[in-house]
C-alpha distance (Angstrom), angle and dihedral (degrees) to the residues before:
residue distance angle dihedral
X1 . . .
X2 4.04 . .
X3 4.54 100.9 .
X4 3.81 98.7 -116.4
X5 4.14 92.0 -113.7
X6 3.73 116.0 -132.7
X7 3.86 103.5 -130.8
X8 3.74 102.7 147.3
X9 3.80 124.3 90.6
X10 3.89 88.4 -116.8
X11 3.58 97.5 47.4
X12 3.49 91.9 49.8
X13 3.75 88.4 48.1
X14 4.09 90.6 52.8
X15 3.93 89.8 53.4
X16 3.76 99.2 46.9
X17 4.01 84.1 46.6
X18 3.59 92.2 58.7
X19 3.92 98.6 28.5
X20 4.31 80.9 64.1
X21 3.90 94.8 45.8
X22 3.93 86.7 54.5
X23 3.76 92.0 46.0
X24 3.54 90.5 52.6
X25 3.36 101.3 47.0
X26 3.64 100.8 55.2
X27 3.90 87.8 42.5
X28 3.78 90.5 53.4
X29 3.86 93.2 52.3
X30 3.48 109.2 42.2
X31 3.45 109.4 128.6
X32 4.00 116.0 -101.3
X33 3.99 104.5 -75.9
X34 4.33 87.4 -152.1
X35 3.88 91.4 51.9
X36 3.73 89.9 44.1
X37 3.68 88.8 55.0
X38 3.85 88.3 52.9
X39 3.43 102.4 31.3
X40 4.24 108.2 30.9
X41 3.73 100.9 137.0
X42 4.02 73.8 72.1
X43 3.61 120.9 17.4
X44 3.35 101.5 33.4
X45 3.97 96.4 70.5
X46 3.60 80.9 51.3
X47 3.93 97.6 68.4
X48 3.75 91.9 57.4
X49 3.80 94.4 48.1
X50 4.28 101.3 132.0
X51 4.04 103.1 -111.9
X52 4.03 87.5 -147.8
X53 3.22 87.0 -128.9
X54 3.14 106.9 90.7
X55 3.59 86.5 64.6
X56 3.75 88.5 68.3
X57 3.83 86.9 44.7
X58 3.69 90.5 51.3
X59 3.86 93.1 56.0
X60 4.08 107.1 38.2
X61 3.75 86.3 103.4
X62 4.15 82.9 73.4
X63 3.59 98.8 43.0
X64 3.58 130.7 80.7
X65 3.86 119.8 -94.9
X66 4.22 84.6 -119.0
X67 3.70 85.0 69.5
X68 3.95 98.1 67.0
X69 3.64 93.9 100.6
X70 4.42 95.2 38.9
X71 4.13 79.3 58.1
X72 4.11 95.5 37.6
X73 4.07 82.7 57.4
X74 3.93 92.9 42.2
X75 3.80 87.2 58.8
X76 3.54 95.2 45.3
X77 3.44 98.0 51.6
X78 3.59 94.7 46.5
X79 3.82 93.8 49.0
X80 4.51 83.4 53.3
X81 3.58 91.9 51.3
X82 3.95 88.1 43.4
X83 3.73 89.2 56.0
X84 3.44 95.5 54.0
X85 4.20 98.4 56.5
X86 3.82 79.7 45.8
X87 4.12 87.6 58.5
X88 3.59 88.2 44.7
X89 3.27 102.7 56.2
X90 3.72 92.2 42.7
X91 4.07 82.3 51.2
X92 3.72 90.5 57.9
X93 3.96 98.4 37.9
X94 4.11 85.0 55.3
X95 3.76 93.7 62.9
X96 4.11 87.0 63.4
X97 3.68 91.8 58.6
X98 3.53 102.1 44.8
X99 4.08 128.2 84.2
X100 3.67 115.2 -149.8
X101 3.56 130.0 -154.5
X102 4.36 109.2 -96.7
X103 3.89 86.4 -129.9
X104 4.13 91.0 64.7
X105 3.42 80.7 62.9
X106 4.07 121.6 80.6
X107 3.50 97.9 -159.9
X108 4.10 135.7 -24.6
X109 3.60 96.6 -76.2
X110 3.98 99.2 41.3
X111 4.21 106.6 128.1
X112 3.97 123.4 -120.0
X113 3.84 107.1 -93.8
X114 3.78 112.6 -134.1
X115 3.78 113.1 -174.0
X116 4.11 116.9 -167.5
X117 3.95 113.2 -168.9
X118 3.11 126.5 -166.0
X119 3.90 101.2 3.6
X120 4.13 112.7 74.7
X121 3.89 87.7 -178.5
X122 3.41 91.0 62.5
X123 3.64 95.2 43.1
X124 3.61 83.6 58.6
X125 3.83 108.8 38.6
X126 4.28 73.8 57.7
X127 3.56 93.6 52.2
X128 3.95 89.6 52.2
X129 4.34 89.4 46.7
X130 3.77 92.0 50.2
X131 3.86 99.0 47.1
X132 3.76 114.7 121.4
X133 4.37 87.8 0.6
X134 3.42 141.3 110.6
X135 4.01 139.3 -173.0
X136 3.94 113.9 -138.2
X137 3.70 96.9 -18.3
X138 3.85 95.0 -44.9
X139 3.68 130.2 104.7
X140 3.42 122.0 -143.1
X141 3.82 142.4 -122.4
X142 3.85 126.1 -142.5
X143 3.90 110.7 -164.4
X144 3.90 124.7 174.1
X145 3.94 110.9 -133.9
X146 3.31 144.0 -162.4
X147 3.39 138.7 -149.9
X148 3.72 94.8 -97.3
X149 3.73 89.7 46.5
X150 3.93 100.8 62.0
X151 3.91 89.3 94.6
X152 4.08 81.7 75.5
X153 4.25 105.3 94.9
X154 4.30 120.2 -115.8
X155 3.08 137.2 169.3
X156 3.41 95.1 -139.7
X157 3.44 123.9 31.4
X158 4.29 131.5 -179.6
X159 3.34 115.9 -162.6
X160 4.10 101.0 -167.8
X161 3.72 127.0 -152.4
X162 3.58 137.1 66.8
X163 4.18 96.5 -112.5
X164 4.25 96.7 106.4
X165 3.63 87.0 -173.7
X166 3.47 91.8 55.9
X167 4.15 89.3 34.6
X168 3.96 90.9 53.9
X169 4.23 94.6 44.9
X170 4.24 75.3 50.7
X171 3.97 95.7 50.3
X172 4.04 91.1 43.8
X173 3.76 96.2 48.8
X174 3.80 90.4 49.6
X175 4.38 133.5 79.3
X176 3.60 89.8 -156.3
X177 3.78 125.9 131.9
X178 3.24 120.9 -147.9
X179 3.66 104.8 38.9
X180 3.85 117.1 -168.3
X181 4.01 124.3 -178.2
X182 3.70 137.3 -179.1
X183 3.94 102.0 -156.2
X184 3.99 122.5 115.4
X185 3.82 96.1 -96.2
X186 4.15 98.9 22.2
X187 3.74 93.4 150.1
X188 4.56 95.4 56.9
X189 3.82 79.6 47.4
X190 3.33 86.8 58.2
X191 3.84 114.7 -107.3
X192 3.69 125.2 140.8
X193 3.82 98.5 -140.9
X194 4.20 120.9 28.6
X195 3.96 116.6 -164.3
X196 3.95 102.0 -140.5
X197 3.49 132.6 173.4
X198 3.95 121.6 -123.6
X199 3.66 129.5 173.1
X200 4.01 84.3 -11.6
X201 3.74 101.9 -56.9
X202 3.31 135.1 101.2
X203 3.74 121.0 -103.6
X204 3.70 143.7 149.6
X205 4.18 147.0 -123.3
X206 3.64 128.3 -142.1
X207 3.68 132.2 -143.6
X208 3.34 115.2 -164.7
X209 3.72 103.9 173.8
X210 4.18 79.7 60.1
X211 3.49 84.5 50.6
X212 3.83 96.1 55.2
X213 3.87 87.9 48.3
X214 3.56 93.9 55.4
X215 4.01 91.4 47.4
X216 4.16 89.7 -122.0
X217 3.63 122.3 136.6
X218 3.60 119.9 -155.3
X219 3.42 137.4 -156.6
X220 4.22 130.2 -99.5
X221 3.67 82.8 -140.9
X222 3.68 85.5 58.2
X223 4.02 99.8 43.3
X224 4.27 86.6 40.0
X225 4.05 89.1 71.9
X226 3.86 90.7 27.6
X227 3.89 108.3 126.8
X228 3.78 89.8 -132.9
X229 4.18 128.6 -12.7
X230 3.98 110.5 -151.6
X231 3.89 118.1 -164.2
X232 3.64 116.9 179.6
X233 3.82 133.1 -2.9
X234 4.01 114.3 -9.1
């Protein structure tokens, strides 16, 4: 089959449209290149995940120009669903750098708690991670809550979304932890870690005062990679 050939100004247009959405969507969710370096056994596979859409880049030279904007929203939601296994994995990492308090614990062999609100596919790209592991002896639990659930305890919690006044009613309605948030301004609502986005990757803030609160200690090999590390008033 002869590629349809894109010859006209507006085809061309169309394909350099979609050519930049796929660029920046595999730019944007690469994982971290400092936590590779300090975690590769984990993130580092991560950065070479295929986005899937550069299968639809690949092939735009056989589809017709009216499907610019079908393979603009391919990319797109293959770069979302991208970010989220990135999140995960970043949930999952956190639990190794983070010291708990013995009485969260019921007994030597209780599992880590992760809670995910608010985003099932999370909860069960985490389920998939944790299969068959542990962190420091423990295994680990993955449950899927909702709001009338946060009363349960965790470790680790993620409160999804980017509403912070709906994120900080979440944090102060639940017991858990190590609280971790996604939302503009997740650390004044009260989280200990915030996923942000800068220069198009995925990184992540650190409040230790929240910390403190919460009795959690984390690592320096956490803050070291940490996007930014606030102590003290903003």
């Amino acid at each position: 089959m002869t590629p349809i050939r894109f010859d006209r100004p507006e085809q061309r247009c169309v394909l350099h449209s979609v050519q930049q959405a796929v660029r920046r969507a595999t730019r944007r969710l690469s994982a971290l290149p400092l936590l590779a370096a300090a975690w590769p056994a984990f993130a580092a596979p991560l950065a070479t995940v295929p986005v899937g859409a550069e299968a639809a880049a690949s092939g735009v030279e056989a589809a017709a120009p009216g499907a610019g904007a079908q393979a603009t929203e391919a990319a797109n939601a293959a770069g979302a669903a991208l970010e989220r296994r990135v999140k995960a994995a970043f949930l999952y990492k956190f639990l190794g750098y983070a010291e708990f308090p013995a009485a969260s614990f019921d007994s030597p062999a209780a599992p880590l708690v992760i809670g995910v609100v608010g985003a099932d596919d999370i909860a069960a790209e985490l389920t998939r991670i944790v299969a068959g592991r542990n962190v420091n002896g423990r295994p680990i639990t993955v449950r899927a809550l909702r709001e009338q659930d946060l009363a349960q305890p965790a470790h680790l919690l993620f409160v999804a979304g980017v509403d912070e006044a709906r994120s900080a009613r979440l944090l102060r309605a639940t017991p858990a932890l190590l609280t971790v948030t996604e939302c503009d301004d997740g650390l004044v609502a009260g989280g200990v870690i915030n996923f942000t986005i800068v220069d198009e990757r995925v990184r992540f803030d650190v409040s230790l005062d929240a910390a403190e609160k919460k009795n959690v200690k984390l690592s320096s090999r956490l803050l070291v990679v940490a996007n930014r590390v606030q102590k003290g008033a903003t």
